[in-house]
C-alpha positions in Angstrom: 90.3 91.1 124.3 90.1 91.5 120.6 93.3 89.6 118.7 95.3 92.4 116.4 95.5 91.2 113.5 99.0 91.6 111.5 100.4 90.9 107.5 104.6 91.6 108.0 106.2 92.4 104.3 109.7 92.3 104.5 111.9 90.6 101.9 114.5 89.6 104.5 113.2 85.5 105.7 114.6 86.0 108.8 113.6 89.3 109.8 109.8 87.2 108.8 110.4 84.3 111.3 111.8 86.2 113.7 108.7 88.8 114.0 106.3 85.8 113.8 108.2 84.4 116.9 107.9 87.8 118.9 103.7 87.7 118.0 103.2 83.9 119.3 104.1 85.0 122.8 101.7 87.7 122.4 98.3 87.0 123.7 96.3 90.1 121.5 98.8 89.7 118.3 98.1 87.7 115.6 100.0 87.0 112.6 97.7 86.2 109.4 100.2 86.7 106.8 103.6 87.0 105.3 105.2 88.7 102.1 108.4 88.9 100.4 107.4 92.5 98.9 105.2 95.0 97.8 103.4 93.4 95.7 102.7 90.3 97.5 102.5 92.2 100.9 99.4 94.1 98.9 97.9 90.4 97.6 98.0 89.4 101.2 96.5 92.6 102.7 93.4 92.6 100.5 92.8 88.9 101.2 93.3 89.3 104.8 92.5 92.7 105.7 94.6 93.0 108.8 94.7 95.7 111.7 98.0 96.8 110.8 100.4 95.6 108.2 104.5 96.0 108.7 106.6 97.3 105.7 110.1 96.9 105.3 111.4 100.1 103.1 113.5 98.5 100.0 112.3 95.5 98.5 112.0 94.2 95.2 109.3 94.8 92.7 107.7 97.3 95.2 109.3 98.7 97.9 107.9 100.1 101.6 106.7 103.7 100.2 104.7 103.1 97.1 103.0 100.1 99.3 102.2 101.7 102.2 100.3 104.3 99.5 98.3 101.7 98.0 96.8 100.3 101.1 95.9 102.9 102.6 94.4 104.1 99.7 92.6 100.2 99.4 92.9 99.7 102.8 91.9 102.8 105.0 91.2 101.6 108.0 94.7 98.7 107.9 97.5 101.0 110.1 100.7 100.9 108.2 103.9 100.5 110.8 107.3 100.8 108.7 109.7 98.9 110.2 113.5 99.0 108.7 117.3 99.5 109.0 116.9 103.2 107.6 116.3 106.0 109.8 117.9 108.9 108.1 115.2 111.9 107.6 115.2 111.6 103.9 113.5 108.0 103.8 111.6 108.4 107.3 109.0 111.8 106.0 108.2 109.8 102.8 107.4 107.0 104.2 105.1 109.0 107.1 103.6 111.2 103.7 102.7 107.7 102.1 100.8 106.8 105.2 102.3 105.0 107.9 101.8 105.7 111.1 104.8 104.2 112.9 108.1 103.8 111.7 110.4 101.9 114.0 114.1 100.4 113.2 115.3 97.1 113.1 116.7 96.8 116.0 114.3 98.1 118.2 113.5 95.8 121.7 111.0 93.1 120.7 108.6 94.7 123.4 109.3 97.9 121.4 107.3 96.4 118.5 105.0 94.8 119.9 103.9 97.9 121.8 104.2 100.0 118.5 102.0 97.2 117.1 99.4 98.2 120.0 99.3 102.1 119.3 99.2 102.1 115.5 96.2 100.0 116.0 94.9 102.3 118.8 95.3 104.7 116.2 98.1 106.5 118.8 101.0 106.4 116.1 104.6 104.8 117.2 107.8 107.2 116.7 110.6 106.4 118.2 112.0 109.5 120.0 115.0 109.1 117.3 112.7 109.3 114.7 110.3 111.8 116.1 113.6 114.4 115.9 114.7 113.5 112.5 111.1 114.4 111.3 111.2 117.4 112.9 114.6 118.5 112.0 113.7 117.5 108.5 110.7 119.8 108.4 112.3 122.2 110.0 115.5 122.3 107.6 113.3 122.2 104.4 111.7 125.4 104.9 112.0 128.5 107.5 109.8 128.1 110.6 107.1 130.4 110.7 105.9 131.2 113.9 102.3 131.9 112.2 99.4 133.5 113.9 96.8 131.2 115.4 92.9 131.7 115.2 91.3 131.7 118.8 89.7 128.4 118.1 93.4 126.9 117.0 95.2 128.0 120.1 96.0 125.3 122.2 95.5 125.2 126.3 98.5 125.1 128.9 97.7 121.4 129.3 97.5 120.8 125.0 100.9 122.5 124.9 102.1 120.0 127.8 100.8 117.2 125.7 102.4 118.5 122.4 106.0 119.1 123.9 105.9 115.6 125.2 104.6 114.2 121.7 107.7 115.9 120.7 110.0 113.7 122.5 108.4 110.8 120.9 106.4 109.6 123.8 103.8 107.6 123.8 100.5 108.1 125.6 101.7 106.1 129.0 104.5 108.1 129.1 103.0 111.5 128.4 100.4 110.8 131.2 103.3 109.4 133.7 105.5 112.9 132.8 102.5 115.2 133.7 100.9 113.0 136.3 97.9 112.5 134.3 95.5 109.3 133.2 96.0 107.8 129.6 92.8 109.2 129.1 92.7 112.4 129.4 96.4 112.9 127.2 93.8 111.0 124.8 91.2 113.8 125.1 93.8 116.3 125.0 95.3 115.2 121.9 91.9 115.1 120.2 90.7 118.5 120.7 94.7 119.1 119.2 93.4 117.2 116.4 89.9 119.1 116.1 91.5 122.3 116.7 94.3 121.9 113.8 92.6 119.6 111.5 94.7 116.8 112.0 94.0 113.7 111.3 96.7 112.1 114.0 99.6 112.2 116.4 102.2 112.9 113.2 100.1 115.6 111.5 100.1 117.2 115.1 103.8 117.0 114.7 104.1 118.1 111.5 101.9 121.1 111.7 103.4 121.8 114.9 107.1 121.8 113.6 106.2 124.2 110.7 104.8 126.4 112.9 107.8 126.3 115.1 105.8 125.2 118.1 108.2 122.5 118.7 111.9 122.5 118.3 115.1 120.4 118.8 116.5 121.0 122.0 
């Protein structure tokens, strides 16, 4: 099994030590380096090129956002997983527009992480159900749904629309498979020919384009 490679930036020492602790009792997970900010978080991501790199939101110098921007613009194929105390909807859609594909709080289970670790670098994505609502409730606040017309080739199957509603909830792709009694791989398949069909380029534009469209709603 290949080892993930991971750079955490966060400028809280503790929060550091304490995610290096979860990864050494992670067989796949390896730290390679450590940052106090944006700045030096992007220093260490160049010289490392890691699988996925872990942002804290507000730090000095260069906070979570405007980092997570520049390496994916350096670094496209490093995943960006936000992880912080903030999970109100106006700091959780910048930080997905920037680029990351996970955001996760704070105190989150240290199998949580780990596992959100696992599907950004899967390329899956890792919302918390908490989070997936506030994004939607944010997109769907800052303009009017449209319930637009779909093309024929955009129109999703019974089975896509099963997959989408449980994306929705902010499950991942063992969960979405357990719900409708399905493998992992074909909610995998499913949730490409979503991404084909709209144009997406992953599980949070599915989301987005979804919630604008009203396809998906807060229950």
């Amino acid at each position: 099994m290949r080892e993930i490679s991971v750079v955490v930036v966060d400028d809280d020492k503790l929060v550091r030590r304490s995610l290096a602790t979860f990864f050494r009792t992670v067989e796949d997970i390896t730290l390679v380096g450590e940052a106090a900010d944006g700045v030096e978080g992007l220093e260490v991501a160049r010289a490392t090129k890691p699988d996925v790199v872990m942002l804290d939101l507000h730090m000095p110098r260069m906070g979570g956002i405007e980092a997570a921007t520049a390496i994916r613009a350096e670094l496209p194929d490093t995943g960006v997983l936000a992880i912080t105390t903030f999970g109100t909807a106006d700091v959780v859609v910048p930080m997905i527009r920037a680029g990351a594909s996970g955001y996760l709080l704070k105190d989150s289970e240290p199998e949580d992480i780990i596992a959100a670790v696992r599907r950004v670098h899967a390329g899956e994505g890792a919302l918390s159900p908490a989070v997936t609502g506030r994004l939607i409730e944010t997109i769907q606040d800052a303009q009017p749904v449209s319930h637009v017309e779909l093309s024929p080739e955009q129109i999703l199957s019974d089975r896509e629309r099963d997959v989408l509603d449980q994306l929705a909830l902010g499950r991942s792709n063992g969960e979405i498979a357990r719900a409708l009694h399905v493998s992992e791989s074909t909610v995998k398949t499913h949730l490409r020919s979503i991404m084909v069909k709209w144009g997406a380029r992953d599980r949070v534009q599915i989301l987005i384009r979804a919630a604008r469209a009203g396809l998906v709603l807060l229950s």
